[in-house]
Each structure stands twice: as C-alpha cells, then as structure tokens.
C-alpha positions in Angstrom: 43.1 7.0 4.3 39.3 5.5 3.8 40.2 2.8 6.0 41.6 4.7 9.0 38.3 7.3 8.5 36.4 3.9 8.5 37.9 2.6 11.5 37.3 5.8 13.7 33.9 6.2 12.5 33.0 2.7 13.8 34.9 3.9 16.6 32.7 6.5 17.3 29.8 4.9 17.0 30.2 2.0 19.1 31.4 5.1 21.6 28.5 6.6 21.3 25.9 3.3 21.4 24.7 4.4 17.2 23.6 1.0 16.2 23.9 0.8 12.2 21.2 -1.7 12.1 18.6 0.0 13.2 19.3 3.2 10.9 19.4 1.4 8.0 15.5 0.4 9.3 14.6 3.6 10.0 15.9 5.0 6.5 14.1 1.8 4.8 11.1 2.8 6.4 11.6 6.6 5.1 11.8 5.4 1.2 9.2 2.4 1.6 7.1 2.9 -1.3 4.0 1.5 -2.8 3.7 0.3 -6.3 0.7 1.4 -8.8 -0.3 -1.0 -10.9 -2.7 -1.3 -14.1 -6.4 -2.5 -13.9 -5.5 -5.4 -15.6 -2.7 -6.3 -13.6 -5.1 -6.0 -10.9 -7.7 -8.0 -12.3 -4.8 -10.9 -12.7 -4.0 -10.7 -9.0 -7.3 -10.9 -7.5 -8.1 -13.8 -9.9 -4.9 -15.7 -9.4 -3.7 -14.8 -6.1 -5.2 -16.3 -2.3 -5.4 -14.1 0.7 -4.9 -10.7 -0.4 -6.7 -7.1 0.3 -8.6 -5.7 -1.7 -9.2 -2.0 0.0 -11.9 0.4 -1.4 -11.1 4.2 -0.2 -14.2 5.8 -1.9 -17.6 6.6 0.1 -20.1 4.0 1.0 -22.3 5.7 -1.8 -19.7 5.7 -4.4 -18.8 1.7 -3.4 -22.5 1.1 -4.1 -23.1 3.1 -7.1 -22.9 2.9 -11.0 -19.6 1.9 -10.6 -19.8 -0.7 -8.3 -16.8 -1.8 -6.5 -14.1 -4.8 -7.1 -15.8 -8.4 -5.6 -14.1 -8.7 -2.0 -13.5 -5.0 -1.5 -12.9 -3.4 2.0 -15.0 -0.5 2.2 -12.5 2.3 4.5 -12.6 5.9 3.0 -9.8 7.1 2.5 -10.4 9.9 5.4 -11.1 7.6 8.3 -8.3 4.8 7.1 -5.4 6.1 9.7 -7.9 5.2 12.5 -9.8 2.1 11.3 -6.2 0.9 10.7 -6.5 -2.0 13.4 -9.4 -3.2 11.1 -7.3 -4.7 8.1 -3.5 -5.0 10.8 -3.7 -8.7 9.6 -2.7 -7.5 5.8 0.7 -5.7 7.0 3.0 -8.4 5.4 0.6 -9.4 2.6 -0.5 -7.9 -0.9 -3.1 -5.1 -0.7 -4.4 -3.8 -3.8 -6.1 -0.3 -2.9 -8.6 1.3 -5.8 -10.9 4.4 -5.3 -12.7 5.9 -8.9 -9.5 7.6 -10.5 -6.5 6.6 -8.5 -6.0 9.9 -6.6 -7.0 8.9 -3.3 -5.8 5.4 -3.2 -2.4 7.2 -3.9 -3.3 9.2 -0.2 -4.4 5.7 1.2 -1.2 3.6 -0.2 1.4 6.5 1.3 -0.8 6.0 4.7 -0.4 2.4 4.5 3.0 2.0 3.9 3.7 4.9 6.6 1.6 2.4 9.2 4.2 -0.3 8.3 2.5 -2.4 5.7 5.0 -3.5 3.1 3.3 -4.4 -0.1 0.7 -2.1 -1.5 0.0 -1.3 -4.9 -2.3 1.6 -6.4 -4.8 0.8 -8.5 -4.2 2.8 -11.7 -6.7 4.4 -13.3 -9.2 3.4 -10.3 -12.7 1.8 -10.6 -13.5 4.1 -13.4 -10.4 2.3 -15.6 -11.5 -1.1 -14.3 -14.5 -1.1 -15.9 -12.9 -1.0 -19.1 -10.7 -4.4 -18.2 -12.5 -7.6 -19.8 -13.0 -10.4 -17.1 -12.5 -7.6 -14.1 -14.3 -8.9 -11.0 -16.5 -6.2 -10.6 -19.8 -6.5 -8.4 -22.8 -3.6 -8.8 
C-alpha cells in the first residue's frame, strides 16, 4: 500500500514539474538556525580561528564606550544591518560571531543573518557585558 501511494505521488509530481530538491532547500532555509555560544567559547574562536567575522550590533557610542568592543569587530547596528548587508556578503559561508552588550540584539541580527543566507552564525551569549568577565578575552577600549 506505501509503495503504490509512493509511486503515484512521484507520479504526480513529475506531472506537475514539483522538483523535491529544491523543497527540501527551501524548507532548509525555513529551519536554518544560528547557534549562541558562551563568551569564552568566543574568546577561543577569535584566538584560534583565521578569517572569521566578528560583527558588533551595538551603536557607534556603545562600541566606543566603557565596554569597549571585541579587537576586529564590525561596527553595523543592529537597525541598519538588512541594508549594509552587501558590506560583510563575503562572510556568507564563513564563521561570524555577532556580540552586542547583553545578547538581545545580536539574537535580532543572527535571525537577519541567517534569513539573508549566511550559514554559520553564532550569538554571543551574555554579550560584551559577559565578555568582560572572560580572562584572556580580546577586548579593545
């Protein structure tokens, strides 16, 4: 019984041009996800891993201030990252690490990342505020 409902679904779709292969992509791209990851998992990346992102989503006056930001950042708010997207294109296929002060808004700016296509993005949990706590965290002020 499976196999005969197999064979006329197949049927049917070759009838009616459904390719499988490009709804499997489509439903990929629907549960992409991004991963969040500790400060000190972070840390370990950016001081063990080549050619990486390292994207900032605060404001320029937070990314400058007490804080500081992580050495190499990106500065792109979070609120103009879906059009300065061209701007970091290059990173679509490569590890981006995304931090803002608590984690909140590089969880906006990961979903908008992995939405634009990019495929390995991780949220910096707790943000710059929980970096500063990591020992050895490359952290410029």
């Amino acid at each position: 019984m499976i196999k005969k409902y197999l064979i006329v679904l197949g049927v049917a779709a070759t009838m009616f041009g459904f390719n499988f292969s490009t709804a499997f992509d489509v439903f990929a791209a629907q549960v992409a996800t991004y991963n969040d990851i500790t400060g000190s998992d972070a840390a370990r990346v950016m001081l063990s891993e080549k050619d990486i992102l390292v994207l900032d989503v605060r404001t320029q006056q937070e990314y400058t201030g007490d804080l500081g930001h992580l050495k190499g950042a990106k500065l792109i708010p979070v609120d103009e990252l879906s059009s300065r997207l061209g701007e970091i294109a290059a990173y679509k296929k490569k590890k981006v690490l995304v931090v803002c002060r608590s984690g909140v808004r590089s969880k906006k700016a990961a979903a908008i990342l992995v939405g634009a296509g990019f495929e390995n993005v991780n949220n910096i949990i707790p943000g710059m505020s929980g970096m500063a706590q990591v020992p050895g965290a490359p952290i410029e002020k």
